[in-house]
C-alpha positions as CSV (number, residue, x, y, z in Angstrom):
1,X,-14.2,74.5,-53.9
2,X,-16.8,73.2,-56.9
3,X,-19.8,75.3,-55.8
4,X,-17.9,78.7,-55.1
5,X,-15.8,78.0,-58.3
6,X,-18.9,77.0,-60.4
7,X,-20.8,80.7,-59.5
8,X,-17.7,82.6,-60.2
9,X,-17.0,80.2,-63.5
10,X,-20.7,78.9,-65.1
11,X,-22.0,81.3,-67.0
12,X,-19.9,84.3,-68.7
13,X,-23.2,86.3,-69.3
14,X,-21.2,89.5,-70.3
15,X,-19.4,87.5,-73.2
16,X,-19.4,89.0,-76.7
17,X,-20.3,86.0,-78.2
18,X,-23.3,85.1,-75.6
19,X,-22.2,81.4,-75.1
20,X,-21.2,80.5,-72.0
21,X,-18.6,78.4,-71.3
22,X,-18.3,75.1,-69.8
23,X,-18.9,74.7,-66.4
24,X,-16.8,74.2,-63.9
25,X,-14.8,71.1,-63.1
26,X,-17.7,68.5,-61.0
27,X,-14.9,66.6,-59.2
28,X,-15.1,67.4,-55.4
29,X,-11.9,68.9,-53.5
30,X,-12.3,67.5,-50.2
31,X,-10.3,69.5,-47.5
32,X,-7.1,67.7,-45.9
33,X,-8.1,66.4,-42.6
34,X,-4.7,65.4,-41.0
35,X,-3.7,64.6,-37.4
36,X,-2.1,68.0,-37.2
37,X,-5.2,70.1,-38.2
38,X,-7.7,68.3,-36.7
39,X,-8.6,65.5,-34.0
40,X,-9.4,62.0,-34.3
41,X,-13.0,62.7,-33.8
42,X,-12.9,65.3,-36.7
43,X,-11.0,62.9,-38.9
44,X,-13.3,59.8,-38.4
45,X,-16.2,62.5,-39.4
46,X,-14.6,63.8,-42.1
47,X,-14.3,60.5,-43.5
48,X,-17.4,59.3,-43.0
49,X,-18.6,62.2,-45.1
50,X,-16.4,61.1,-47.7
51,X,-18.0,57.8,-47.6
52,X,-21.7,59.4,-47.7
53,X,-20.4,61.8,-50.3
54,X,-19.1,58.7,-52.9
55,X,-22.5,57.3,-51.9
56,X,-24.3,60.0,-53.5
57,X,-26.3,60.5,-49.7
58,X,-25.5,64.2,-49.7
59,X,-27.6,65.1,-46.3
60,X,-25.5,62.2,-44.4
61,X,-22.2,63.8,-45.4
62,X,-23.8,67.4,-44.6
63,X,-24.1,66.1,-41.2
64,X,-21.0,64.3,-41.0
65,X,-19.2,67.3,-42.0
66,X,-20.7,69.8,-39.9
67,X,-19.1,67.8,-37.0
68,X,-16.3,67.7,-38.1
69,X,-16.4,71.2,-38.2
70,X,-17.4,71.2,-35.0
71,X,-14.5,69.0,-33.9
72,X,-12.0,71.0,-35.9
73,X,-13.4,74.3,-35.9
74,X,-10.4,76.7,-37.4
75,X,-9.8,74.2,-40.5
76,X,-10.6,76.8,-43.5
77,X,-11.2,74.2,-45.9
78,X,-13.6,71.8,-43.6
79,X,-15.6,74.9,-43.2
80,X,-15.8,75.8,-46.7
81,X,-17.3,72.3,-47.7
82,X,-19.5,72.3,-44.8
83,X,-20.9,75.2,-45.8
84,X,-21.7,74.0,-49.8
85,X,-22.8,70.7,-48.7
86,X,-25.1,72.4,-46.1
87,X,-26.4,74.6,-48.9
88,X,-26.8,71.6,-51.2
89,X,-29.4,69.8,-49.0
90,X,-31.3,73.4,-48.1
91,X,-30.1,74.0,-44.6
92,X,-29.9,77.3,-45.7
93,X,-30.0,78.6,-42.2
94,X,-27.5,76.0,-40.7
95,X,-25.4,77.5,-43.2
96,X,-25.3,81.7,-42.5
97,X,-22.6,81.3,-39.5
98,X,-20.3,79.6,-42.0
99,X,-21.2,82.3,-44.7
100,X,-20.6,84.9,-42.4
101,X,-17.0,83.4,-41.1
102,X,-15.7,82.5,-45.0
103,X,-16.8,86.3,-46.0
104,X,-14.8,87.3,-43.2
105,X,-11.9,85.5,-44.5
106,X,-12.8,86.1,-48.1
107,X,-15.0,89.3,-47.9
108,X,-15.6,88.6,-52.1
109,X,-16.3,84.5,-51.8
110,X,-18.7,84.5,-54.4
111,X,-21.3,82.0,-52.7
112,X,-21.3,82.5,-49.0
113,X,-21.9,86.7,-50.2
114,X,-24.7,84.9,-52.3
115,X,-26.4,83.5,-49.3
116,X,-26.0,86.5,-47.0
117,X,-27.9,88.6,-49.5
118,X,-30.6,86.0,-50.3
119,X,-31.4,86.0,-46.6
120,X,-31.6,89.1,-46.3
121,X,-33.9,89.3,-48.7
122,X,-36.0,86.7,-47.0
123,X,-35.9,89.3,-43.8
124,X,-37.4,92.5,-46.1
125,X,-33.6,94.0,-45.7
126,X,-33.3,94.6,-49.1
127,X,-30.6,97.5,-49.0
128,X,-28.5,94.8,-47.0
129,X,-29.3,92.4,-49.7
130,X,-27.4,95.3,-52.0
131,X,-24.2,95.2,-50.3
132,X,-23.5,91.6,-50.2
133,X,-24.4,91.7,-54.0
134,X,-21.8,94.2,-55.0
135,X,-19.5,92.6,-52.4
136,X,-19.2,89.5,-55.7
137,X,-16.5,90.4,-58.3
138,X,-18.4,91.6,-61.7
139,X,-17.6,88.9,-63.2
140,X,-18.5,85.5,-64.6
141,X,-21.8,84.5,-63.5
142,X,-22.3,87.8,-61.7
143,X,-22.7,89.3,-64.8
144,X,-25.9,87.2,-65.5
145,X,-27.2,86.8,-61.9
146,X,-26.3,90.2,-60.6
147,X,-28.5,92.5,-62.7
148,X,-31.5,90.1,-61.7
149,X,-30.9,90.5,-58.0
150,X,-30.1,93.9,-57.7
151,X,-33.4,94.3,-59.9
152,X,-35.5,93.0,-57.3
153,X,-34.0,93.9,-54.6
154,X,-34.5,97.7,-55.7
155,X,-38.4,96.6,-56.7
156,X,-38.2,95.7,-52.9
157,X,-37.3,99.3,-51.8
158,X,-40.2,100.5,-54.3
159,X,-37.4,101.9,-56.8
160,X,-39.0,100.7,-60.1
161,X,-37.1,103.1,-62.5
162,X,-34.0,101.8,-60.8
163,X,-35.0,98.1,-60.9
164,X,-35.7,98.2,-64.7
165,X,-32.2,100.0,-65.2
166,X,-30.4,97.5,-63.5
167,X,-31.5,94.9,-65.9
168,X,-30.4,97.4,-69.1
169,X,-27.2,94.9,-68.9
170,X,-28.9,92.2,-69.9
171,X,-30.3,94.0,-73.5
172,X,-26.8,93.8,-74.3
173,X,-26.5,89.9,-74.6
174,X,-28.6,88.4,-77.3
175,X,-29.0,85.1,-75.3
176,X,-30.2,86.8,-72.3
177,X,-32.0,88.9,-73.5
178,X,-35.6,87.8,-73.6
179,X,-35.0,86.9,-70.1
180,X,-34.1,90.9,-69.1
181,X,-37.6,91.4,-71.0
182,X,-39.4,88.7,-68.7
183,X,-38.2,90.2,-65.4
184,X,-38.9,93.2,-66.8
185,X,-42.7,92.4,-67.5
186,X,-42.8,90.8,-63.9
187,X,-41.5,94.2,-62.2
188,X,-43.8,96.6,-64.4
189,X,-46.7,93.9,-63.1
190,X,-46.1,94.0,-59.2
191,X,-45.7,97.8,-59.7
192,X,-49.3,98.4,-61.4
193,X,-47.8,99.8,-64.8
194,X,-50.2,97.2,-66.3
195,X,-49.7,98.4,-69.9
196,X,-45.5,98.1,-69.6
197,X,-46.3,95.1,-68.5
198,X,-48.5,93.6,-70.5
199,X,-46.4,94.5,-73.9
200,X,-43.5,92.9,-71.8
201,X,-45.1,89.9,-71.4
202,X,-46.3,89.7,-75.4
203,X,-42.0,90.3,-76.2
204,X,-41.4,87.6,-73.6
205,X,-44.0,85.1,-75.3
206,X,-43.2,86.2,-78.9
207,X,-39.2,85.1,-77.9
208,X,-39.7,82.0,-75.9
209,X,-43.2,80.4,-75.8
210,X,-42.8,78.1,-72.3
211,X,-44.6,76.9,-69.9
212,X,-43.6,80.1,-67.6
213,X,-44.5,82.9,-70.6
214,X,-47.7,81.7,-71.2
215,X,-48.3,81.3,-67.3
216,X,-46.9,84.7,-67.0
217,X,-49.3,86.2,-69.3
218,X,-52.0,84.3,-68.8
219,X,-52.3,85.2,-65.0
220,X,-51.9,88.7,-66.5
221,X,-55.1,88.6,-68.7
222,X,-57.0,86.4,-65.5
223,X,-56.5,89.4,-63.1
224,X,-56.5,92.2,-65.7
225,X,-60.2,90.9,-66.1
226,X,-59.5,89.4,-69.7
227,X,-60.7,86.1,-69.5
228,X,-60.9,84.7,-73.0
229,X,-57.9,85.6,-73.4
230,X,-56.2,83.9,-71.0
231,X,-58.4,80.8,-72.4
232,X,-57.0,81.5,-76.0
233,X,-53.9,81.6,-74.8
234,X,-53.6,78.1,-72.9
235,X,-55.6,76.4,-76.0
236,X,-52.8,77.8,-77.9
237,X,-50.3,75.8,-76.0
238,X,-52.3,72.9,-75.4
239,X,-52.9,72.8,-79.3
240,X,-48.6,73.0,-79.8
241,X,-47.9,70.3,-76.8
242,X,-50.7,67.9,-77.4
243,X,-48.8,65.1,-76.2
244,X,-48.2,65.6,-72.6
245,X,-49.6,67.0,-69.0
246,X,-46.8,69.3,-68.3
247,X,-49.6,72.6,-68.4
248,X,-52.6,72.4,-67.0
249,X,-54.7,75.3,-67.6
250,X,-57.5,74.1,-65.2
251,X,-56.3,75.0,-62.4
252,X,-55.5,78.6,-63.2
253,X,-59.0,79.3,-65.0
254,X,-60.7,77.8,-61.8
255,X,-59.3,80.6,-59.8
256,X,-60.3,82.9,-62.4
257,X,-59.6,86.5,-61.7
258,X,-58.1,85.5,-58.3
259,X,-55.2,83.7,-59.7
260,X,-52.1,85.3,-58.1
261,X,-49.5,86.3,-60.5
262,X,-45.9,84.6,-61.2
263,X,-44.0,87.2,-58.9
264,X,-46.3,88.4,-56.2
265,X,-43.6,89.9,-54.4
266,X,-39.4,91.0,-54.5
267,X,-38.2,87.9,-53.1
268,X,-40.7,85.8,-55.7
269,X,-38.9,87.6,-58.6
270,X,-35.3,86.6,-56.8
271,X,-36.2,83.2,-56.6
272,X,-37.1,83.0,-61.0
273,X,-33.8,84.8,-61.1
274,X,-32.3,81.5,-59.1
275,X,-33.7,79.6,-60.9
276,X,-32.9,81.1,-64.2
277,X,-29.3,80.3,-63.2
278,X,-30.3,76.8,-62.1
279,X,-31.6,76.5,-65.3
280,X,-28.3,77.1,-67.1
281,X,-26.3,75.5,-64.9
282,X,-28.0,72.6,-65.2
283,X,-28.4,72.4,-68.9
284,X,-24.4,72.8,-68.5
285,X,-24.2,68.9,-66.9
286,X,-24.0,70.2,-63.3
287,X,-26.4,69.0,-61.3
288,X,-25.3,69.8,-58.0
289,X,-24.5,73.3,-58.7
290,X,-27.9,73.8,-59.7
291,X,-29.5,71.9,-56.5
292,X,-27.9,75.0,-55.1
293,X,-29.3,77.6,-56.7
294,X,-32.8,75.9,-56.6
295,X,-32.0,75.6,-52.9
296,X,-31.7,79.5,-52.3
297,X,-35.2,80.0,-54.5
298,X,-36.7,77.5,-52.6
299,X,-35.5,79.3,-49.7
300,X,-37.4,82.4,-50.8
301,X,-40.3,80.9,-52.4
302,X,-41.1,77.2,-50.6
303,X,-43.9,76.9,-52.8
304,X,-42.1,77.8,-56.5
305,X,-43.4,74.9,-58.8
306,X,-40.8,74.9,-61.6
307,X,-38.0,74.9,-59.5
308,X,-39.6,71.8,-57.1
309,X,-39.9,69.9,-60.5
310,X,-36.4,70.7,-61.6
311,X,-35.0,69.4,-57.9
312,X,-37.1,67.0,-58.0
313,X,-35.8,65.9,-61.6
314,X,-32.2,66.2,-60.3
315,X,-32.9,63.8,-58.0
316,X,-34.0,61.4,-60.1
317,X,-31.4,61.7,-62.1
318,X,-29.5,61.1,-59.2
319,X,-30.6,57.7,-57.9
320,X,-32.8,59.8,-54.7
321,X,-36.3,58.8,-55.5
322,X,-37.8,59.0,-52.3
323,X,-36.2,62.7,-52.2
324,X,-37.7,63.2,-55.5
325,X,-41.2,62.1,-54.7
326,X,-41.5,64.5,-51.4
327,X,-40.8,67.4,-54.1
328,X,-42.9,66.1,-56.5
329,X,-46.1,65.5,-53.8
330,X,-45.4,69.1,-52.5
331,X,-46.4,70.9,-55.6
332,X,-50.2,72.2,-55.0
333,X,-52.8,71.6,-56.6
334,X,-53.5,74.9,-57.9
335,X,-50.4,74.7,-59.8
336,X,-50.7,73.8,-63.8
337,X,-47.7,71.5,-63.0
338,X,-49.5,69.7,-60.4
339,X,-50.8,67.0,-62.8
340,X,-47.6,66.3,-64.8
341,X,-45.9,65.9,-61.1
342,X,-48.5,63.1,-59.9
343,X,-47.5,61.1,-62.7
344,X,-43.6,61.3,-61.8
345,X,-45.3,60.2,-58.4
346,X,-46.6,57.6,-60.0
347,X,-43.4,56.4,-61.3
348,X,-41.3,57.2,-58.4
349,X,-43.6,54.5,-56.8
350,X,-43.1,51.9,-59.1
351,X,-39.5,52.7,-58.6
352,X,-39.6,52.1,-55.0
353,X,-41.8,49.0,-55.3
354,X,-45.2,50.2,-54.6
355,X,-46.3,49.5,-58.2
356,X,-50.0,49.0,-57.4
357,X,-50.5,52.1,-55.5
358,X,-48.8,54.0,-58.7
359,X,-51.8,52.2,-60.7
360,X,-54.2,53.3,-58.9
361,X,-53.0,56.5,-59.2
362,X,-53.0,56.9,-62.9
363,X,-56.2,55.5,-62.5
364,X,-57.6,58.5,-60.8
365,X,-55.6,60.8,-63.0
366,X,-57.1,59.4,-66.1
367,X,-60.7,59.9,-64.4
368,X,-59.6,64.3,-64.3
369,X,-57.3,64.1,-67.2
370,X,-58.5,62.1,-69.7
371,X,-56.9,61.1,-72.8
372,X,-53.3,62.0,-72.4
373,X,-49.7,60.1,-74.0
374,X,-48.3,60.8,-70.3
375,X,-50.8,58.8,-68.8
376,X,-51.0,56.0,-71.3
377,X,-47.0,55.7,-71.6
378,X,-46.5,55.7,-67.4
379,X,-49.1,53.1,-67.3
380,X,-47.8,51.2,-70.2
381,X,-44.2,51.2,-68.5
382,X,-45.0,50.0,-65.2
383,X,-47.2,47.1,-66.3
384,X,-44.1,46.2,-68.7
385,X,-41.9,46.2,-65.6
386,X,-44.6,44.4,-64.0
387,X,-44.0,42.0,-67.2
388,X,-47.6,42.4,-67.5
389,X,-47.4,42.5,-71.7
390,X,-51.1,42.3,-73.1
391,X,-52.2,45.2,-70.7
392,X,-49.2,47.4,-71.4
393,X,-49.7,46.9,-75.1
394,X,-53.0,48.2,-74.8
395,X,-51.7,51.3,-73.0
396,X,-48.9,52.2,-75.3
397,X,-51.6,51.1,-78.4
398,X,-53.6,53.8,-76.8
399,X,-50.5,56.2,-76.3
400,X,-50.2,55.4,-80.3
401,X,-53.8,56.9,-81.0
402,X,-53.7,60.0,-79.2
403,X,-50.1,61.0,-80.0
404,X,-50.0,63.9,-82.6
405,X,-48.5,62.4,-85.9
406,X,-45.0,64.6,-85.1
407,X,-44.5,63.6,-81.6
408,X,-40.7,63.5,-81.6
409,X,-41.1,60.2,-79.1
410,X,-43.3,58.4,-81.2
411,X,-40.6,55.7,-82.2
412,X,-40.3,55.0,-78.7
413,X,-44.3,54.2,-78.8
414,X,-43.9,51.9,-80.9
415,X,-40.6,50.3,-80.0
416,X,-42.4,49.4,-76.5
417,X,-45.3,48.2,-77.9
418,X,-42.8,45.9,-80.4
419,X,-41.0,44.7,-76.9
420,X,-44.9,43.9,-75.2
421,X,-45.4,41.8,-78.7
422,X,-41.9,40.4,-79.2
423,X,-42.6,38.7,-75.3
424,X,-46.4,37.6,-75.9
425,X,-47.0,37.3,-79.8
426,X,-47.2,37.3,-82.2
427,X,-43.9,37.8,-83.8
428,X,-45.2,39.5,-86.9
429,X,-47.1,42.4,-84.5
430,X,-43.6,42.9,-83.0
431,X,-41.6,42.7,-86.1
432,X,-44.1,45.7,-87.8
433,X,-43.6,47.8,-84.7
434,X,-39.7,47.1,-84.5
435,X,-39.5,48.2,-88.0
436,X,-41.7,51.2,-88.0
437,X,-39.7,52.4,-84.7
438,X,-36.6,51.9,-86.6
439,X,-37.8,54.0,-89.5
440,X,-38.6,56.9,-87.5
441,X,-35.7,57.2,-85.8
442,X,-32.9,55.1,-88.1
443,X,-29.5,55.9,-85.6
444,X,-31.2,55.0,-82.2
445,X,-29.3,52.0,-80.8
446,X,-31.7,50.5,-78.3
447,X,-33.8,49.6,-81.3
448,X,-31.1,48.7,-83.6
449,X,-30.1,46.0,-81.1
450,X,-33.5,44.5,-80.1
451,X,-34.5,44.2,-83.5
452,X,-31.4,42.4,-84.3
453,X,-30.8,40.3,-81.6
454,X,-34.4,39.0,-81.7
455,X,-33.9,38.1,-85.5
456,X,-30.8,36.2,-84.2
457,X,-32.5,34.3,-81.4
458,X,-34.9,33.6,-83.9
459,X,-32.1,32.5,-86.3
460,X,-33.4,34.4,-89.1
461,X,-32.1,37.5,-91.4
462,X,-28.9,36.9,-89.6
463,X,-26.6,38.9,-92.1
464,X,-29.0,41.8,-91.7
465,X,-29.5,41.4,-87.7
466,X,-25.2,41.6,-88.1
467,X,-25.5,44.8,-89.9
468,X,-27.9,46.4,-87.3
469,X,-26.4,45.3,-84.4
470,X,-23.1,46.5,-85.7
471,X,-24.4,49.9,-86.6
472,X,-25.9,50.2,-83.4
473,X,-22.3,49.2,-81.8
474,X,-20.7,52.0,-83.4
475,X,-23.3,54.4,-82.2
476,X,-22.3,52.7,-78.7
477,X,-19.5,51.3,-78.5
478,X,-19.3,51.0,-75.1
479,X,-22.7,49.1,-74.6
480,X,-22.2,46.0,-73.0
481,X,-25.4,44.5,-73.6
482,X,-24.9,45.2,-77.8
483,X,-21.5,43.7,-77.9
484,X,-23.3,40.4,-76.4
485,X,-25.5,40.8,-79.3
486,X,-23.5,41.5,-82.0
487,X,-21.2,38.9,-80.7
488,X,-24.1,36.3,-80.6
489,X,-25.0,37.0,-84.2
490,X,-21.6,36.4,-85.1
491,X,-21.8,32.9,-83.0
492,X,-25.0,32.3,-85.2
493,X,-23.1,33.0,-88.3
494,X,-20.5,30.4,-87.5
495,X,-17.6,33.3,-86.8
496,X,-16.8,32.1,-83.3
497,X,-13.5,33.5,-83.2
498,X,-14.7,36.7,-84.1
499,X,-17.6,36.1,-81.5
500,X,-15.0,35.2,-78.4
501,X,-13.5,38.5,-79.4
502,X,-16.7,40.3,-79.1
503,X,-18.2,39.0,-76.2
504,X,-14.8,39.1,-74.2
505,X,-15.1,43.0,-74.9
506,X,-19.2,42.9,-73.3
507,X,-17.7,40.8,-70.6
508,X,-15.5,43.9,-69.4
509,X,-18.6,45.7,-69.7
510,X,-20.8,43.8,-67.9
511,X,-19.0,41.0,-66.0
512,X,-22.0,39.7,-63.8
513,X,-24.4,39.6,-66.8
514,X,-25.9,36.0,-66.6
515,X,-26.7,36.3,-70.3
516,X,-23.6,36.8,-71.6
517,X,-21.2,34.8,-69.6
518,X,-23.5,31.8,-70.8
519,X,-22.9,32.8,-74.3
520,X,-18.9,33.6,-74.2
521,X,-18.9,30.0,-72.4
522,X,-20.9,29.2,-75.7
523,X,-18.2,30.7,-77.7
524,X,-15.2,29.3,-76.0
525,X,-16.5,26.2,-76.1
526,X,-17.0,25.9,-80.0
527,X,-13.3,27.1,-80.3
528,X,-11.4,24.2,-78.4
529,X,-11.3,25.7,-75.2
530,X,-13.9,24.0,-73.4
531,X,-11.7,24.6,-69.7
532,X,-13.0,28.6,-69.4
533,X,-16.5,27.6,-71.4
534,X,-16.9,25.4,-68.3
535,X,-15.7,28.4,-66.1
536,X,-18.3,31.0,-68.0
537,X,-21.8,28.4,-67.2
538,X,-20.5,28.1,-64.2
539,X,-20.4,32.1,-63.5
540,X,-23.6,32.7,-65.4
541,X,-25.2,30.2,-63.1
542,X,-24.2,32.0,-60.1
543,X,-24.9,35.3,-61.2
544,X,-28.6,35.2,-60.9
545,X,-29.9,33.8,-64.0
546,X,-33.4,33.7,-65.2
547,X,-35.3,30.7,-64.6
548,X,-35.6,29.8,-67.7
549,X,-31.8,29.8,-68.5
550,X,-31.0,27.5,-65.6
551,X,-32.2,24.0,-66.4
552,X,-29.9,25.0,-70.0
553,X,-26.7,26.3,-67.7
554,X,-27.0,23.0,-65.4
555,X,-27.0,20.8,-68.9
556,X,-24.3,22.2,-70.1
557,X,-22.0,21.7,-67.2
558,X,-23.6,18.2,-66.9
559,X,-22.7,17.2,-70.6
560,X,-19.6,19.4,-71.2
561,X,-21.2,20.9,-74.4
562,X,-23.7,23.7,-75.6
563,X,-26.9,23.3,-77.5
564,X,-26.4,22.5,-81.0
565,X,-25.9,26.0,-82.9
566,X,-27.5,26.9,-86.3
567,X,-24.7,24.6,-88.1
568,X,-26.2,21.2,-86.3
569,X,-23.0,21.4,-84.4
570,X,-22.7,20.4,-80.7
């Protein structure tokens, strides 16, 4: 089972080394639905959860699998993936009858023992919470997660000395760590022993300065009456992350001494400790596994900021935008995220076609926010989407000004400013900006390849746009769109052997690609074979070409030949 297996298998927090492994294998085991373990109405279920699953529409297959359970209620494996997928779309309650039924079977199955205690803690049955907890094998990613909840779930029986004991395990690990001393700080701070916690939360911020340290501590100094303090501190960060909107200090200095802190409770601090695992399990490539976790937190804590963003992020990355933008709009506004996550609602809109309404909404975020390369770069995208050049120049040219000279992203500034200019003119504008973004970041292919192909379009520097497009090829080799460019240099050149060779290869790649079928058709037809070049127009053509490519598709076919090339030949 991929979610059970991941807990037990994600993170070896008790490893010598402090690395943790790989994470478990993503592909899903679907349980064996046959005509002797289940009934027709199970099986028809069951596969139409399958269907949803390959879809990526993880609440349909929940729901699809859950009656199938319900048709085939004593199938073991049916009930074990009803119960993940339940967990994965947050139907945490849904899912405690299955819990309790697989712990039956399994009283040490790592995730449904998970749930049980999370919900207890939920209910304020904290001691209850404790015995599901050491009910999981001490293993694995127990050995990270387990300290954490137990911590908190002896801070919820008012047993501070035991709570900070129980995290002694994590000192050990030079990885973890800082992240003992964090939940260390947060327990000494719900507990009153303001001065533990205060030099707790100077450790944490000294080992990893983050958006949740400095939140941490500034909340700390807000309450603790030490207001320029907490000021100094969020200039601080502002000063280091110039470039973007993901702090905003304003709302937290608005509340001023009110401002409530990070953990205001035992099942606040479980829910960081959730998400601390989501964290790593999802910078380990498994998304799903960390919906999970961020599930259970969310659970606990319905308003927890950093772990809405993260789901919401997974989402995204995902294909789910409308699922991404209910996260994103449900962050408050009393949140320092809550600025950064209305301009992923921006784009989220553009994404679902409502391009003016995410306008308008940058709009009114540049009226509170100001000068920000967030703002500028969202607006700048969607207005090149919108193929809307001149004014997304402008935006990105304004990105370019306020950036700090050692923004990591600046090449892409530039680079999108080159495309606006490469579209609209003039050509010099966009070469400057091509070649600037190229020498900021020399190995990045997408700019390798439009700065090639649009010297060969142009039919200039056409030895050098070969050597770019080729080193961007080997930096991608599996780029469908730069094999069409490297092959239509080589067409340019006059190697149109070597360019049927090439563009075949983009062709697997990208076989409905207007673009390139039209230029293998181009290729074939300068090597004798003017039968398949015929065949190649005529599937460009009806694979949605651009306008302007048509009336040149329709010519060819019409006089059985391409354009002359750079050679004068036809």
């Amino acid at each position: 089972m991929i979610v059970a297996g991941a807990l037990a298998l994600t993170v070896a927090a008790c490893s010598s080394s402090g690395t943790p492994p790989p994470p478990a294998a993503t592909a899903h085991h679907r349980p064996a639905v046959t005509a002797t373990s289940g009934t027709a109405r199970a099986l028809g279920s069951f596969l139409a959860a399958n269907v949803a699953e390959d879809s990526g529409d993880s609440g349909t297959a929940a729901s699809y699998y859950a009656r199938a359970l319900a048709a085939d209620p004593d199938n073991p494996q049916l009930l074990s993936h009803a119960f993940t997928t339940a967990l994965l779309v947050g139907k945490v309650d849904q899912s405690l009858p299955m819990a309790r039924r697989l712990l039956t079977e399994d009283p040490h199955a790592p995730l449904p023992a998970l749930t049980l205690a999370i919900v207890a803690a939920h209910d304020g049955r904290f001691t209850e919470t404790r015995s599901y907890l050491a009910a999981i094998p001490v293993e694995g990613a127990n050995g990270f997660l387990e300290p954490l909840l137990n911590a908190w779930a002896l801070a919820g029986l008012h047993r501070p000395a035991k709570a900070l004991a129980a995290l002694k395990p994590l000192s050990a690990n030079r990885i973890l760590r800082p992240l003992g001393i964090y939940h260390a700080a947060l327990i000494d701070d719900l507990m009153g022993r303001r001065a533990a916690a205060e030099r707790g939360y100077k450790r944490t911020l000294s080992a990893m300065f983050n958006v949740r340290s400095v939140e941490a501590l500034g909340s700390f100094y807000q309450r603790t009456g030490q207001l320029d303090r907490a000021r100094a501190l969020y200039r601080r960060y502002a000063l280091l992350h110039p470039d973007g909107m993901a702090f905003d200090s304003k709302p937290l200095l608005l509340a001023g001494g009110a401002v409530p802190p990070v953990a205001a409770n035992a099942t606040d601090g479980m829910a960081e400790s959730l998400f601390d695992m989501a964290q790593v399990v999802r910078d380990s490539g498994n998304g799903d596994v960390a919906m999970v976790f961020l599930r259970l937190a969310l659970y606990l804590r319905p308003q927890f900021p950093l772990a809405q963003m993260m789901a919401a992020n997974i989402l995204e990355t995902q294909g789910h935008t409308d699922q991404a933008l209910a996260f994103y709009r449900d962050i408050p506004a009393t949140s320092p995220l809550h600025a950064f996550a209305q301009v992923r609602v921006a784009i989220g809109l553009d994404e679902t076609g409502e391009s003016k309404a995410a306008l308008a909404l940058l709009d009114r975020l540049a009226k509170t926010h100001g000068n920000s390369v967030d703002l500028f770069v969202a607006r700048g995208d969607i207005l090149r989407r919108l193929k809307r050049y001149d004014a997304a120049r402008e935006a990105y040219t304004e990105a370019i000004k306020v950036a700090p000279p050692d923004l990591a992203q600046l090449w892409a500034l530039y680079f999108s400013r080159g495309v606006c200019f490469e579209r609209t003119g003039p050509w010099s504008k966009a070469e400057a900006d091509l070649l600037h973004a190229l020498k900021l970041q020399p190995d990045q292919p997408a700019v390798l390849n439009y700065l090639g192909y649009s010297w060969v379009v142009r039919n200039i520097h056409l030895h050098r746009a070969e050597a770019l497009i080729e080193r961007a090829e080997r930096l991608s080799p599996q780029d469908g769109a730069i094999l069409d460019s490297l092959g239509w240099a080589q067409y340019h050149l006059g190697q149109y052997e070597k360019a049927v060779t090439t563009l075949e290869r983009a062709v697997e790649f990208k076989p409905e690609d207007p673009t390139i079928n039209e230029h293998l058709g181009d290729a074939y037809w300068r090597v004798g074979w003017q039968v398949e070049a015929r065949r190649q127009w005529t599937r460009a053509l009806k694979d949605g070409p651009a306008p302007e490519q048509i009336e040149g598709l329709k010519t060819r076919l019409k006089t059985g030949a391409p354009p002359a090339d750079a050679h004068g030949q036809y």
